[in-house]
Every structure is written in C-alpha cells, then in structure tokens.
VOGU-3710 file (C-alpha; in Angstrom, 3 decimals, decimal comma):
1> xxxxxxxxxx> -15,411/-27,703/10,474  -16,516/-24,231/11,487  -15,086/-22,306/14,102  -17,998/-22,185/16,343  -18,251/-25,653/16,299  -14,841/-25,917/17,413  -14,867/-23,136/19,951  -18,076/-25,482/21,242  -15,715/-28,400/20,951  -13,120/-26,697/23,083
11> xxxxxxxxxx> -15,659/-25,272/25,841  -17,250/-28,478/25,635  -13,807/-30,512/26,284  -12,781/-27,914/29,144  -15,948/-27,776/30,840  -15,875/-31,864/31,029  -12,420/-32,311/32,043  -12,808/-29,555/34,693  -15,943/-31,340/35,934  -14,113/-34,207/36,743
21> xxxxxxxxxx> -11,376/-32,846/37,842  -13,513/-30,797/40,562  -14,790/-34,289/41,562  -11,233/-35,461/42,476  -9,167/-32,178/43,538  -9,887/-33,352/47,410  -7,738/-36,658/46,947  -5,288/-34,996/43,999  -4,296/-32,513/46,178  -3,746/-34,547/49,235
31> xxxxxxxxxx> -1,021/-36,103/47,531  0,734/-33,664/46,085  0,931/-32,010/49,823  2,540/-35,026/50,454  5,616/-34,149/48,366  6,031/-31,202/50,648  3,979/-28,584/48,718  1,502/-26,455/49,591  -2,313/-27,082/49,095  -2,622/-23,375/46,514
41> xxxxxxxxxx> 0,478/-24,411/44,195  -1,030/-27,858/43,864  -4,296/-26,762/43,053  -2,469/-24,337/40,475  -0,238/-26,899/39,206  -3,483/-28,916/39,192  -5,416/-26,577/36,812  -2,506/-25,802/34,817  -2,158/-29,245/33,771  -6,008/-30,232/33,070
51> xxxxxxxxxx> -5,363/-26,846/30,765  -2,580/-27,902/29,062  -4,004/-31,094/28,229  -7,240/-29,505/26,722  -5,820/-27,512/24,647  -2,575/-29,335/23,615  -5,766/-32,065/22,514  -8,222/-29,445/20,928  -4,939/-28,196/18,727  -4,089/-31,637/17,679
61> xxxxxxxx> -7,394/-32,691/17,052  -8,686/-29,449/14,758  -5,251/-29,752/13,128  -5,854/-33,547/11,978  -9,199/-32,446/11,115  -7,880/-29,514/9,036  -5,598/-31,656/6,796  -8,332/-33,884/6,123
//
C-alpha cells in the first residue's frame, strides 16, 4: 500500500470519526459535566480520545497490512 493512500486512509478515518463525534459532543459532554468536570477538559478529553482511537486503529491496521 502506498503512503498516500494511507495518509488518505488516515485523513479519511479522522475526518469521519470527528464528524460524528461533532454530531454528539452536545450530549457527550453533558455527561461528563456530570462527574464534576468542566465543559473545556471534557471536550479535550473528548478529542483526545476520538484521536487516540484513530490512530492507535490506522497503526494497527497499516501494520497488519504491512506483514501481509
């Protein structure tokens, strides 16, 4: 696989998870005021977790795809 296919992949992956989770930050973030924190660190912790999961995914995914 070439690596601007999987820099698409990646952008592509990232731009749909942030999407959604744009459509459902109102709700998210609601909740997580509810635990007593403040409606900037749960947007942060928010986005830092939709991150983490796109690219913990994109690096297992192109390194399956590298062995094979």
């Amino acid at each position: 696989m070439g690596r601007k296919l999987v820099l698409f992949g990646f952008w592509l992956v990232g731009y749909a998870l942030g999407f959604f989770a744009w459509l459902v930050r109102a709700p998210v973030v609601n909740w997580v005021m509810t635990l007593g924190i403040s409606a900037d660190v749960a947007g942060a912790m928010i986005t830092g977790l939709a991150s983490s999961i796109v690219m913990l995914v994109g690096v297992m995914l192109w390194s399956f795809m590298s062995k094979n």
